[in-house]
N, C-alpha and C positions, 0 to 999 in steps of 0.2 A: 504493500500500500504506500508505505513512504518512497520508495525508488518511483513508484507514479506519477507520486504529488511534484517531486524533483525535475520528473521528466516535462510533464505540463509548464513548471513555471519555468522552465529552461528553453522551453519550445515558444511559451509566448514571449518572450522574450528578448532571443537573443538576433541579432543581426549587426551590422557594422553603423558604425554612431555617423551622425552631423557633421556638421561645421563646430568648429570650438565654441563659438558663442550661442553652445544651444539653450533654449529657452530651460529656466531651475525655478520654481517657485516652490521653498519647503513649507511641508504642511504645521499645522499652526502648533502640533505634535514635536516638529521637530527644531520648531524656533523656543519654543518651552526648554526643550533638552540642552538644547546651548548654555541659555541660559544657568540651568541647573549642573553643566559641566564647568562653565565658567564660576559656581560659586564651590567646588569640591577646591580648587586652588592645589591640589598634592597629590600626586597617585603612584604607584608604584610600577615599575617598566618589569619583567620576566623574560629574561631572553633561556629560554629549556628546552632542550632536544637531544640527540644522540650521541653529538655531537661536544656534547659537556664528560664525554666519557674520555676524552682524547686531552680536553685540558690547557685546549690551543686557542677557543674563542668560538663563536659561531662559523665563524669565516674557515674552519679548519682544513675541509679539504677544499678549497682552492689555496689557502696557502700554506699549507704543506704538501698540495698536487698530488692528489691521492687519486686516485683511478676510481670513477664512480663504482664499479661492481667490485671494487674492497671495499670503500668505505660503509656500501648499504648493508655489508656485514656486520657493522655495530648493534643494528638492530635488536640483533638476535640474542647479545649479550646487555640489550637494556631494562634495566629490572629496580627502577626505585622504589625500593622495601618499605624506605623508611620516611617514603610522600604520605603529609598528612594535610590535608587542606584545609582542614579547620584553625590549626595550629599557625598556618601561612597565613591566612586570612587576617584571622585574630591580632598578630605580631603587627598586620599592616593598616588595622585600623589603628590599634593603639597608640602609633608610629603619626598619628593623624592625617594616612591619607582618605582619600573619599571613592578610589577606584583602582582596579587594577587593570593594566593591559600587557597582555600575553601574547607570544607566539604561538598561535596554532599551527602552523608553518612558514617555516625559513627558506632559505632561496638552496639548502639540500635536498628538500623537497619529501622530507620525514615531516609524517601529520601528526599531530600530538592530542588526535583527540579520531573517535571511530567514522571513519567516511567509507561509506559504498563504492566511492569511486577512484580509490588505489589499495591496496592489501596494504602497503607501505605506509602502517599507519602503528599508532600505538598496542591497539589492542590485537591487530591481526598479525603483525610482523617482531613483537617482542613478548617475551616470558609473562612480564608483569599484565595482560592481559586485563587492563582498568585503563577507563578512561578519563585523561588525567583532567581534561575542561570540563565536561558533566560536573565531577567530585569539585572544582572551581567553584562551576556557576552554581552549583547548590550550597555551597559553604557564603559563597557572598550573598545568596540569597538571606540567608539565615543572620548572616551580621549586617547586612546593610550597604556593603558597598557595592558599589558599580562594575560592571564587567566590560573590558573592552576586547577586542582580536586584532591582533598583530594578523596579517597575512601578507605571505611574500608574493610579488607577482612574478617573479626568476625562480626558474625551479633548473637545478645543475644538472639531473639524472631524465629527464622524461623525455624522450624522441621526439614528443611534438613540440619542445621549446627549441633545442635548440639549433633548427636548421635556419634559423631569422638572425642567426648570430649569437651574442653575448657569451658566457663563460663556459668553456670547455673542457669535461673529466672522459669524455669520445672515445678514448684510445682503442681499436681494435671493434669496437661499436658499427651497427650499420643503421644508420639514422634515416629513416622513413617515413617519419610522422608528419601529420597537417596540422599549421598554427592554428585552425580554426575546432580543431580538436580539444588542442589545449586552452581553447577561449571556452569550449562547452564545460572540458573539465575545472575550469575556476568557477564558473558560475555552478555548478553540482557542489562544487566545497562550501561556497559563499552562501548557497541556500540551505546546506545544512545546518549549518552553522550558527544561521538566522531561524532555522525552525525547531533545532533538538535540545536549546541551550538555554528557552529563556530569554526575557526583555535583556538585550545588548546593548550597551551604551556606544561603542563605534566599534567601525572596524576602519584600523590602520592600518596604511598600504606602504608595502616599502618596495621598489625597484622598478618603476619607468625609467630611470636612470640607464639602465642594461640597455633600451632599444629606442634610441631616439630618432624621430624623426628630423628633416628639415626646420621644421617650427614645432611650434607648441600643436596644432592643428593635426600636421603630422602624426605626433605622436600619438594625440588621444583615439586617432584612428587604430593606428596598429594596436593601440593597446582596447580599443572598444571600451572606451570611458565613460563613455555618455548610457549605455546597455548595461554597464555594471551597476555603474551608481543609482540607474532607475529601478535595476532590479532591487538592488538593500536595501531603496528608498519604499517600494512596492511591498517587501518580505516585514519591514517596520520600519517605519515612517519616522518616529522617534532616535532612530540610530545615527549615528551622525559620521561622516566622511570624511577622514584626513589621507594623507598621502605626503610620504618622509621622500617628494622628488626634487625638491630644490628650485621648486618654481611658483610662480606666480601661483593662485589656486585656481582650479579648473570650476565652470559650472558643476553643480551636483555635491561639490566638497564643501564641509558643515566649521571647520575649523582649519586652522594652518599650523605647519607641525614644522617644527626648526631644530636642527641636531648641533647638539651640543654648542649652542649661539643663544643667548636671548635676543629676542623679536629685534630687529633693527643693530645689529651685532654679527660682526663675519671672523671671528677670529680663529675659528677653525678649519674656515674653507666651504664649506655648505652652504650659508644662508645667506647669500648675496640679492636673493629677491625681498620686493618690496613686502612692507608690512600691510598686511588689509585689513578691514573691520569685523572679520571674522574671530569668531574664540579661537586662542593663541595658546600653544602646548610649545614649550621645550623640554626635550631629553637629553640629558645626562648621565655617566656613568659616578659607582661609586669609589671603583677606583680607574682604571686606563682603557678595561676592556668590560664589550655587555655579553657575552657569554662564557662560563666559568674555564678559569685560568687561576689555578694556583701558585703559580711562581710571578703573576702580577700582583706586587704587594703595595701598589701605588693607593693604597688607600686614602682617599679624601676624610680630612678631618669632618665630625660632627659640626662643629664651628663652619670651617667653609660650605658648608652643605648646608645649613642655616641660615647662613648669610646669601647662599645663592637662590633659595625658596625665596626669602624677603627680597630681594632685588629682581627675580623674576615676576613677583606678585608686583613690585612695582612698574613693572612693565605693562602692567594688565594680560600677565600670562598664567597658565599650570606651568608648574615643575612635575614631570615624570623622570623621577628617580631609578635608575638600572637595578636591578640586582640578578646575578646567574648562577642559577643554584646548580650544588653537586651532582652526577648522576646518579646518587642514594634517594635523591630527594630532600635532601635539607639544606638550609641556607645556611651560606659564608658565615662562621663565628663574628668577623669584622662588619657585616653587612649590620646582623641583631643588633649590634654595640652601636653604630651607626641609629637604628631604628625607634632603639630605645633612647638614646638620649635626644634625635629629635623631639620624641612622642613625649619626653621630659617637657622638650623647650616647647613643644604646641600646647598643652595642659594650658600655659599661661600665657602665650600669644598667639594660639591658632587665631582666635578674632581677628586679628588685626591681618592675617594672610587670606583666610577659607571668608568669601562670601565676599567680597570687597570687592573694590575693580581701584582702576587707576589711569586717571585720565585728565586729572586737572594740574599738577604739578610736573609731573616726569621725574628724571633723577637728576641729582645733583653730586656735586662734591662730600656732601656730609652725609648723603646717601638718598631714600626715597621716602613716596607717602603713598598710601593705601586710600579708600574713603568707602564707607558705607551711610545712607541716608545722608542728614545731616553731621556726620562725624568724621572727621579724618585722622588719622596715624602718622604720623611725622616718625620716620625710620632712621636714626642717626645713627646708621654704622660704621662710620670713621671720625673719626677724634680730629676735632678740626677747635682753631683760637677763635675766641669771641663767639658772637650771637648768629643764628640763623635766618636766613633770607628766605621767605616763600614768597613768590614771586603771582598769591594767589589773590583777586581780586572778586568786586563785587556779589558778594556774601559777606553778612556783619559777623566778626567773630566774638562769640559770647563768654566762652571762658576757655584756659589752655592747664592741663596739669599733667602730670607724671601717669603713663598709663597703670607702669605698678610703683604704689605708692599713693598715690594722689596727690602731692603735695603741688601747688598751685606754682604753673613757671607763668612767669613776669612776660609780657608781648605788649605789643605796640601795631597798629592798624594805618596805614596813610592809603591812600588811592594806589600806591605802586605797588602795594603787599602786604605782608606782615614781618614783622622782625619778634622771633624767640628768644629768649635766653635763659637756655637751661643749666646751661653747665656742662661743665666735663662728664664723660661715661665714666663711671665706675670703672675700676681693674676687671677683667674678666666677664665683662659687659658684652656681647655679641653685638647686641641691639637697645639701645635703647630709645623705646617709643613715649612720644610724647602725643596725648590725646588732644583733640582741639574740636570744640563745640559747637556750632555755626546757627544760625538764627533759622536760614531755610536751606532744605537739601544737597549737595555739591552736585 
């Protein structure tokens, strides 16, 4: 019955997209959800697969060139005993985020949850015979957070990807397949995925990068953008559209997704497109690499990882935080330590991150502000002389104090702004916010 319902919505469907500027009006379903993703402000990133058995990163076998018919062999020896999903979950609400997004598949083209339409999946191609997204999306059902999907649109191992080009494990292979095969088979995952798992908060796309066209138009053709996004949009309306391609965003796409950059910030090479008025996610790792690698012990401090949530939120973005758990199933010792002493510092400043937005000040030298209704957050995370400058006008400000503490800091109002003066941060201060009161809304 369900390989039916698949084959219908695959059939009504599918065929080759538009023009790039095709007609998107999202439903009022799924202008709510933005909404409500733009106020979780922290979610946590899962990069998990087969491929955490090796210890090299997601990327393993293209670089360590591994010949696709050895590497599919890990399969067989994937068996996390000691995957508990309630216990993940749990950690990562604590931790204060508000969703999780996962790899259901990476660009190896190992499914991490049961599909009809490859054996090369969790439950049909390895021992541990559980599905690890079901045990997910019912764990988060039950605490409350959001579920999102990673899905890759590069698959390294499957005949019908890779006669169009991109990344090759071929050797001794006789490659026969039709790309439009492999458009049926994304849309067969994509609609599972959307039917067996429960309300999805998105699904996040990573690899139009592999096959570019001429233009942007180009590509959304080869890749049948305008067909996919109508279908997730069709399977739940509510779901929302990102895509990790380094471009402008396409019609159809619900948010804009920036790697390891915050929004309007190119310092790693990625996000050289502009910023849109769409909800804004950046990802991050917590230390150098997103999937599990033990001998990378670049771990980022709690501190810098605090500091990068509050400076992200003043962007008016989410922080999706990495972590790539062992092939046992349990997360990095350093990742929890990381988790828990975020989930320490949100106790008593999630407010000022989750539910906020940020649009009237931007950032500055002394750092950022947040603002929800009538209230704004003054983020001072750098130890700077004398008083503060906001540069923030028409709204009367009514009263300014110490977010913890209370104690009432001294300002001054003229036509050009406002001038704070709190004082120096404490020793060992990450952040210190100062509340400020306003007459009517920002």
């Amino acid at each position: 019955m369900f390989k039916k319902i698949i084959t219908l919505a695959v059939a009504a469907l599918t065929g080759v997209s538009g023009a790039f500027a095709w007609d998107y009006t999202p439903a009022e379903e799924n202008l709510k959800a933005r909404e409500q993703f733009r106020d979780h402000g922290f979610g946590i990133f899962l990069h998990w697969g087969i491929y955490s058995m090796l210890g090299q990163g997601e990327w393993a076998m293209e670089t360590l060139k591994l010949p696709y018919a050895e590497y599919k062999n890990l399969a067989s020896g994937f068996c996390p005993s000691e995957f508990n999903a309630d216990e993940w979950v749990k950690a990562f609400k604590d931790a204060g985020a508000g969703y999780i997004t996962i790899t259901t598949r990476h660009h190896d083209g190992f499914s991490m949850f049961d599909t009809e339409a490859s054996d090369y999946n969790i439950v049909d191609a390895t021992p541990f015979k559980r599905d690890i997204i079901k045990e997910l999306a019912e764990a988060c059902q039950r605490h409350g957070l959001k579920l999102h999907f990673y899905y890759s649109q590069v698959d390294w191992g499957r005949d019908d990807y890779s006669p169009l080009g991109g990344s090759g494990h071929n050797a001794g292979r006789k490659l026969d397949g039709n790309w439009n095969d492999y458009m049926k088979f994304m849309d067969t995952q994509l609609t599972e995925l959307l039917t067996n798992y429960g309300p999805i908060g998105a699904i996040w796309y990573d690899g139009v990068w592999d096959k570019k066209g001429k233009d942007n138009d180009e590509t959304a053709k080869i890749w049948n953008l305008q067909h996919q996004y109508e279908l997730i949009h069709s399977l739940q309306p509510a779901c929302l559209v990102g895509s990790n391609h380094h471009l402008t965003p396409y019609p159809g796409e619900d948010m804009q997704l920036f790697e390891r950059d915050k929004p309007g910030e190119n310092f790693a090479g990625y996000s050289g497109q502009e910023v849109s008025s769409l909800p804004l996610e950046t990802c991050q790792t917590m230390n150098g690499t997103w999937g599990f690698c033990p001998t990378d012990r670049a771990w980022k401090s709690p501190e810098t990882l605090i500091r990068l949530l509050v400076e992200t939120a003043g962007k008016d973005a989410n922080l999706l935080l990495n972590i790539g758990p062992r092939p046992n199933g349990t997360l990095p010792a350093e990742s929890i330590d990381i988790l828990k002493a975020m989930g320490e510092w949100m106790q008593t400043y999630g407010t000022t991150v989750k539910g906020v937005r940020s649009t009237a000040v931007g950032a500055h030298e002394w750092g950022v502000t947040t603002h929800r209704d009538n209230t704004m957050y003054v983020h001072v995370l750098n130890d700077i002389e004398g008083p503060i400058f906001l540069p923030y006008t028409g709204n009367k400000l009514k009263g300014a104090t110490m977010f913890v503490g209370g104690e009432k800091v001294p300002f001054t109002q003229s036509a050009d702004g406002i001038i704070l003066k709190p004082g120096k941060k404490a020793p060992g201060v990450i952040d210190m916010v100062v509340e400020l009161t306003f007459q009517n809304n920002i």
